[in-house]
C-alpha positions in Angstrom: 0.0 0.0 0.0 1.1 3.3 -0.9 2.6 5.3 2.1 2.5 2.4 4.0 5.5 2.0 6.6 5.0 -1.1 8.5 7.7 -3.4 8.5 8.4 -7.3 8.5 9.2 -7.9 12.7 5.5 -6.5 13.2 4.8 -9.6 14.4 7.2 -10.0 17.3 5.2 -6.8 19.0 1.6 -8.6 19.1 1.2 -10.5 22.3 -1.6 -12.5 21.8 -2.6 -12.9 25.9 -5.0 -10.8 27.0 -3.5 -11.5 30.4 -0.5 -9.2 29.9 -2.4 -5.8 31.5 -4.4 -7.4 33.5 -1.9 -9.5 36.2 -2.6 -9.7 39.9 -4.9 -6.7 40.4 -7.1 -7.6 37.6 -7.3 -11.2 38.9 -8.4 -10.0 42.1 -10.9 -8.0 40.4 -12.7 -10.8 38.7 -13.2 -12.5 41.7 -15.7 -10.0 42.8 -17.6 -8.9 39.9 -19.9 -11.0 37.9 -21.2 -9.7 34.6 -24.7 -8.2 36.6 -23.0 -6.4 39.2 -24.2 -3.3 39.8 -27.3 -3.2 37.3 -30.4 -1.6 38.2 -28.5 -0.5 41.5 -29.8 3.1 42.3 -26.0 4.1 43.4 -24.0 2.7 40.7 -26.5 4.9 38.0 -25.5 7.8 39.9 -22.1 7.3 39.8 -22.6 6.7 36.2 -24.7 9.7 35.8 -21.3 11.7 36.3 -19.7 9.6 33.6 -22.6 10.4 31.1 -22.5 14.1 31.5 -19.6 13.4 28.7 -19.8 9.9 27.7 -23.1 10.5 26.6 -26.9 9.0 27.7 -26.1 5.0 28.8 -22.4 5.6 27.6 -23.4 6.5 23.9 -21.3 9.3 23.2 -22.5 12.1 20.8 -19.2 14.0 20.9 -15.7 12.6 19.1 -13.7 14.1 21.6 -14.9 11.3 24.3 -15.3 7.6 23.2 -18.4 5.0 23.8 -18.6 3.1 26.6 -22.2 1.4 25.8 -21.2 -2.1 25.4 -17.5 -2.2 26.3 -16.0 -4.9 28.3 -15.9 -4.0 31.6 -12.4 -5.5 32.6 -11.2 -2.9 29.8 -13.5 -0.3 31.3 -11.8 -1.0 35.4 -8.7 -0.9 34.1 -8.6 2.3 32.5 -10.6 3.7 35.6 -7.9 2.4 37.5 -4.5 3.5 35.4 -6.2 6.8 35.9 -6.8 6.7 39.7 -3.3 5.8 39.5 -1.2 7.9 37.4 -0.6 5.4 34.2 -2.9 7.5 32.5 -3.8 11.2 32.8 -6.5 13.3 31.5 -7.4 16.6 33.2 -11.2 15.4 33.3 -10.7 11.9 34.2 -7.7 11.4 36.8 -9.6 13.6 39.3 -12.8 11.6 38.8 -11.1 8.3 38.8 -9.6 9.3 41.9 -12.5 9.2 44.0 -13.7 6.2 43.1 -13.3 2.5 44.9 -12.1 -0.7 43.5 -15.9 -1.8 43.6 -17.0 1.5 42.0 -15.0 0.7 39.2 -16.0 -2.8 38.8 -20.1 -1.6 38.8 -19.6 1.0 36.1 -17.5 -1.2 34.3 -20.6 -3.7 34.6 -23.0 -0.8 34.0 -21.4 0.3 30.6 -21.1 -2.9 30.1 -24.8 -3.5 30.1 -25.7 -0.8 27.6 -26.4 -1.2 24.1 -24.3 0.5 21.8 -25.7 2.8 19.6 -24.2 3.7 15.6 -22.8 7.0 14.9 -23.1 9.4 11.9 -20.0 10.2 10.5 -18.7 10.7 6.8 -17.1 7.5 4.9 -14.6 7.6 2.7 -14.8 4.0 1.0 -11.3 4.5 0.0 -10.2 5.0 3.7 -11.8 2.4 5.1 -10.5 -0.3 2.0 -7.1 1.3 3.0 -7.4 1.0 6.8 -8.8 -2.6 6.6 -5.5 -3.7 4.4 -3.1 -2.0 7.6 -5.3 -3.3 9.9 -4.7 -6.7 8.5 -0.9 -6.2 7.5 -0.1 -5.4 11.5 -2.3 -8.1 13.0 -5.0 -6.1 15.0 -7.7 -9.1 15.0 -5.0 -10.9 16.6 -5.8 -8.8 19.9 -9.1 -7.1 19.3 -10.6 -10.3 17.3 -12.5 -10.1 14.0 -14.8 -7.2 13.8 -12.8 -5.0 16.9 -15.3 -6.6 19.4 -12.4 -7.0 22.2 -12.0 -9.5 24.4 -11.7 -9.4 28.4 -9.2 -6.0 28.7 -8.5 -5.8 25.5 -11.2 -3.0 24.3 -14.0 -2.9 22.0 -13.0 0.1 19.1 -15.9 -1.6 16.4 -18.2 1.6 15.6 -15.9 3.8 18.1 -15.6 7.5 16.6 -13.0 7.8 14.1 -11.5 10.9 15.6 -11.2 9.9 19.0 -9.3 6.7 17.3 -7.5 8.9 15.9 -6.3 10.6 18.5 -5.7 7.5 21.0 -3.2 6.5 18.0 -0.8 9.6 17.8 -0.8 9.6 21.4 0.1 6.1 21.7 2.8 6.7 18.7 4.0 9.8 20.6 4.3 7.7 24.2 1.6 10.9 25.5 -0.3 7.2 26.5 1.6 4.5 27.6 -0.4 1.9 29.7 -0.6 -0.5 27.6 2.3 -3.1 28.1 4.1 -1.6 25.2 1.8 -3.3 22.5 -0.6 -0.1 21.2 2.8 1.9 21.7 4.9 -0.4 20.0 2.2 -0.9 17.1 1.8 2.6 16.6 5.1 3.4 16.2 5.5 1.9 13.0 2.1 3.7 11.5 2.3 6.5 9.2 -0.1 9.4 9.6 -2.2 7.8 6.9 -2.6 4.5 8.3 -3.4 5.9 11.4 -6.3 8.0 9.2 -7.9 5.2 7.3 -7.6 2.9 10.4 -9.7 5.2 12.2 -12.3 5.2 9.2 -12.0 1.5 9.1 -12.9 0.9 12.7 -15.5 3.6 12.7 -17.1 2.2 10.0 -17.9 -1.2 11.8 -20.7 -2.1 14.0 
């Protein structure tokens, strides 16, 4: 593919366990939740009502600049709660809401958001993109983690149908190091990207549901 800068060891930077992020504290974690937790609870939905004022009504966001949560896993969904609580990942919004929260807050929104059906979005396709991005996607092995389709597995998060810009932007900052919590996989992967696979990936992944 034109433009395309990936080279032959991509392989080698794919770790195909899903256990890799997760380790001890995520073990721990499992042994409390189950997949209902929290639903329905009058508490947890107000804790979540915080997370909606951005992330949009049951986790369907309507603004780019913050990502879906409707129907995320919610191992994923804990452990980004708690790299922000902290300090593996910072956002000015975030780390001081993460912050507050418990070990079993985390797990009942992740189990919330969980829950929730995601809805489509409405952006503009560009067929060429998305052949383009499928073909990169394919060439550095991102099924391998995220499966066919982006649906995630366990920690490893859901992007299907996820807005293109806020893919977008998760790439360069994983390609810049800006976001690092990720056992060096995303940051490894990214590295090798251009800023044209990292367009027409995020049109590719957008574009499934």
């Amino acid at each position: 593919m034109r433009g395309h800068s990936v080279g032959a060891g991509w392989p080698r930077f794919i770790l195909p366990s899903t256990m890799t992020r997760c380790g001890l504290a995520c073990t721990a974690a499992l042994a409390l939740a189950s997949p209902a937790a929290g639903q329905g609870d009058a508490a947890v939905r107000e804790k979540a009502a915080v997370c909606v004022e951005c992330h949009g009504p049951n986790g369907n966001s309507t603004n780019p600049d913050y990502p879906i949560l409707a129907g995320q896993s919610w191992r994923y969904i804990y452990i980004e709660l708690k790299d922000f609580k902290e300090g593996r990942r910072s956002d000015p919004q975030m780390s001081p809401k993460a912050a507050k929260l418990s070990q079993e807050d985390m797990i009942a929104l992740g189990n919330f958001f969980a829950a929730q059906k995601q809805a489509p979005i409405q952006f503009k396709v560009d067929g060429a993109k998305v052949e383009a991005g499928r073909k990169t996607s394919d060439t550095v092995l991102c099924p391998m983690c995220h499966l066919g389709g982006f649906v995630g597995q366990n920690e490893i998060p859901r992007v299907a149908g996820q807005w293109p810009q806020y893919i977008k932007k998760q790439l360069e900052d994983f390609k810049a190091r800006r976001r690092t919590n990720d056992a060096g996989n995303m940051t490894a992967v990214a590295a090798g990207l251009s800023d044209q696979d990292i367009e027409n990936l995020s049109q590719y992944i957008g574009n499934l549901y």
